[in-house]
TIMIVEX-884209 format. One record per residue (C-alpha): residue number from 1; y, z, x. Coordinates in Angstrom, 1 decimal. Last residue first. Layout:
<node num="NUM" py="Y" pz="Z" px="X"/>
...
end
This chain:
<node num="115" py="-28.1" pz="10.4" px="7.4"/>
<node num="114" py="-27.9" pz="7.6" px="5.0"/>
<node num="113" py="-30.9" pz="6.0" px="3.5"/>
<node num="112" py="-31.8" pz="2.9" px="1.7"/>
<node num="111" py="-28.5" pz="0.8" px="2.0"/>
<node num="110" py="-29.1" pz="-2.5" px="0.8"/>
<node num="109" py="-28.1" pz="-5.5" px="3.2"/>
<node num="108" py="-30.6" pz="-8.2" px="1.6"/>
<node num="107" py="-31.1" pz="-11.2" px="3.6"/>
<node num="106" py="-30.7" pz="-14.8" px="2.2"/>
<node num="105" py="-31.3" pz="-17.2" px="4.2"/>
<node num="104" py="-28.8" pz="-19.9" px="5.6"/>
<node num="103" py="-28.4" pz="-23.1" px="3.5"/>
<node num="102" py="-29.4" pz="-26.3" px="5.6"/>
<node num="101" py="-27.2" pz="-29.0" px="4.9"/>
<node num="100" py="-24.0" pz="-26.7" px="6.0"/>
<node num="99" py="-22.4" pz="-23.4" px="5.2"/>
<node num="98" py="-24.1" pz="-21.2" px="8.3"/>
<node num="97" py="-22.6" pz="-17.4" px="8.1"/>
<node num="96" py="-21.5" pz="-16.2" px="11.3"/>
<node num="95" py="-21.5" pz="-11.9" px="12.0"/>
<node num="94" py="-20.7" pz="-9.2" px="10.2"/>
<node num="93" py="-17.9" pz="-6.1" px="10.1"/>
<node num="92" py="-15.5" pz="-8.1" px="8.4"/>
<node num="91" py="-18.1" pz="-9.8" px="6.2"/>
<node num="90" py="-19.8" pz="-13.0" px="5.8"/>
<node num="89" py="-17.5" pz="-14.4" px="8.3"/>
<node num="88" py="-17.3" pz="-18.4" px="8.3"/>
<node num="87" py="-19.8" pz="-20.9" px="9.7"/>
<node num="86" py="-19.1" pz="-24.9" px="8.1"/>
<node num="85" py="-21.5" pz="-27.8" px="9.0"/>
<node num="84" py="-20.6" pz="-31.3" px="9.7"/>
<node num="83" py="-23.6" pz="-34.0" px="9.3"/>
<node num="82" py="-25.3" pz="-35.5" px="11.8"/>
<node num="81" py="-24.9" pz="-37.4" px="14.9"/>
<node num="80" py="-22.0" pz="-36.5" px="17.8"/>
<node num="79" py="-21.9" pz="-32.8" px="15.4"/>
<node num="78" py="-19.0" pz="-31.9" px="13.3"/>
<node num="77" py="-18.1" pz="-27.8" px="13.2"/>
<node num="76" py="-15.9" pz="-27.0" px="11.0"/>
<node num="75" py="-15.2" pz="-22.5" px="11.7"/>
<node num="74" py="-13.9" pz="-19.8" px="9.5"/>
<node num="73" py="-12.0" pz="-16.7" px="9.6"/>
<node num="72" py="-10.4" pz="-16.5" px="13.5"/>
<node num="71" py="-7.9" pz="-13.7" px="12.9"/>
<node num="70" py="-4.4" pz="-14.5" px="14.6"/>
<node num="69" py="-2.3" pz="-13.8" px="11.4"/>
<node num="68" py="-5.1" pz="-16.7" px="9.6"/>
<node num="67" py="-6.6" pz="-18.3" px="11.9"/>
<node num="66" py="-9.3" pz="-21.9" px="11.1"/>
<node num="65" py="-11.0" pz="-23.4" px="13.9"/>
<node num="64" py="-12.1" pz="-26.8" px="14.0"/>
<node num="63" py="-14.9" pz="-27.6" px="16.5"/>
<node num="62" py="-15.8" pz="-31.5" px="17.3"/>
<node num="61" py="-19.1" pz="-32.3" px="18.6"/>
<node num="60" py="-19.7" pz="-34.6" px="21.5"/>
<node num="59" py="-19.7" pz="-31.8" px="24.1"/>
<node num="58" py="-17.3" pz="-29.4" px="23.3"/>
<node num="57" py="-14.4" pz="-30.6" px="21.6"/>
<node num="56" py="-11.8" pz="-28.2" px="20.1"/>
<node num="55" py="-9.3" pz="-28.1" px="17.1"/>
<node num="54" py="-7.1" pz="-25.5" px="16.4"/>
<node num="53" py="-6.3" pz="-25.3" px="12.6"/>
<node num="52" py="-3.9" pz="-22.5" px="11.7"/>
<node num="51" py="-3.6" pz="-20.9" px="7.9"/>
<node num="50" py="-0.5" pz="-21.5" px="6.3"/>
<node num="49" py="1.8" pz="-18.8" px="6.0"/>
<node num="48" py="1.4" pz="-14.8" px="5.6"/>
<node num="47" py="-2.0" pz="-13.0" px="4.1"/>
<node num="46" py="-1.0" pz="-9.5" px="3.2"/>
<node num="45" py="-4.2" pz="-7.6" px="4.3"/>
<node num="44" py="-5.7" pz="-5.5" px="2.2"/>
<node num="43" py="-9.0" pz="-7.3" px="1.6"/>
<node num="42" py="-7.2" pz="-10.6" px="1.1"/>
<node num="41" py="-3.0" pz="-10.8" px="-0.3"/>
<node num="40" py="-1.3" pz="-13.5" px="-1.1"/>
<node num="39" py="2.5" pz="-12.5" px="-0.9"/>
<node num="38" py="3.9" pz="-11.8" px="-4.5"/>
<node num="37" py="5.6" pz="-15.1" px="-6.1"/>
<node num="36" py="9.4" pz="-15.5" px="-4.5"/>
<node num="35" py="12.2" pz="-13.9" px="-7.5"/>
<node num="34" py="14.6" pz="-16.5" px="-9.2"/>
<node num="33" py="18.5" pz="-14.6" px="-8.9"/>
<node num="32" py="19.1" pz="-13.4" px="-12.4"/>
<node num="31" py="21.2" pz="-15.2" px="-14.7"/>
<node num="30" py="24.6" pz="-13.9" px="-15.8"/>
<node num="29" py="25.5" pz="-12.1" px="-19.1"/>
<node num="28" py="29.3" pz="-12.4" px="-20.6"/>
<node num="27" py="28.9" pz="-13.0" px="-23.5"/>
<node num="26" py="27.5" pz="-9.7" px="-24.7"/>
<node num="25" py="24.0" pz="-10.0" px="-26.7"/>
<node num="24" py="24.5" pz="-8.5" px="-29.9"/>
<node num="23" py="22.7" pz="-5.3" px="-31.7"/>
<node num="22" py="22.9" pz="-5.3" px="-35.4"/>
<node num="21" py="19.4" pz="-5.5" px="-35.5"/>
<node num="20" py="18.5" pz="-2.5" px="-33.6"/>
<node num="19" py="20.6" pz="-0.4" px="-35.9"/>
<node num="18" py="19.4" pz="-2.2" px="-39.1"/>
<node num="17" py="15.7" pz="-1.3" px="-37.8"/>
<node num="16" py="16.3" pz="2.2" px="-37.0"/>
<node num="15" py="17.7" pz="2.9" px="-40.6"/>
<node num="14" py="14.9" pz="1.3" px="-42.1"/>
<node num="13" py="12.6" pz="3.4" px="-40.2"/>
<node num="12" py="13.4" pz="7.0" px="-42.2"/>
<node num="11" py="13.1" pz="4.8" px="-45.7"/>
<node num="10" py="9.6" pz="3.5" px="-44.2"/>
<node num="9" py="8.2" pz="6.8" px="-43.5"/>
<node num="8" py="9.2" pz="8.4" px="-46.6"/>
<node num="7" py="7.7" pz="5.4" px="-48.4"/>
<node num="6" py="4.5" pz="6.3" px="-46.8"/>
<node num="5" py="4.0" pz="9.7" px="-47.2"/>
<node num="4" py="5.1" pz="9.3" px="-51.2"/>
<node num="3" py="2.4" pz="6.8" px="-51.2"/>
<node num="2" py="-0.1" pz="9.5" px="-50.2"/>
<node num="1" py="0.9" pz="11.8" px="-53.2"/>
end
């Protein structure tokens, strides 16, 4: 009885089938126009061009900054003597994070309460 389901099934597809492949392409199809990749996008915020470098000197130590759509994100600093370190924003709403020879600590930001 179940294999009567089944070929029932199959002789009401075949029709479908035939249709579908009897189909032909017209001659007459042109290609489409090549679509640009999707903006690159960060936190929400369609990122647009290259990032700008502005590079400053203080002292004897070089500072790069790096702006992306006016937003200072990250910072090179290169001392007169030692190594160059990098600070970029942790978060939007926090401060500089050191990048450098000497990693920065880790502190927890759980949220224990909330009135």
């Amino acid at each position: 009885m179940k294999s009567f389901k089944y070929l029932w099934l199959v002789l009401l597809a075949l029709p479908l089938l035939t249709i579908a492949a009897d189909k032909k392409t017209p001659d007459n199809l042109e290609p489409l126009e090549e679509v640009p990749p999707p903006p690159k996008v960060i936190d929400g915020e369609v990122l647009e061009g290259e990032p700008q470098v502005t590079i400053r000197k203080k002292g004897a130590e070089t500072i790069e900054e790096y702006r992306i759509n006016g937003e200072m994100y990250m910072m090179k600093v290169t001392p007169e003597h030692g190594v160059p370190y990098y600070l970029h924003k942790e978060d939007q709403q926090g401060g500089w994070v050191n990048i450098g020879p000497n990693p920065p600590m880790s502190i927890p930001k759980w949220i224990l309460f909330r009135f």
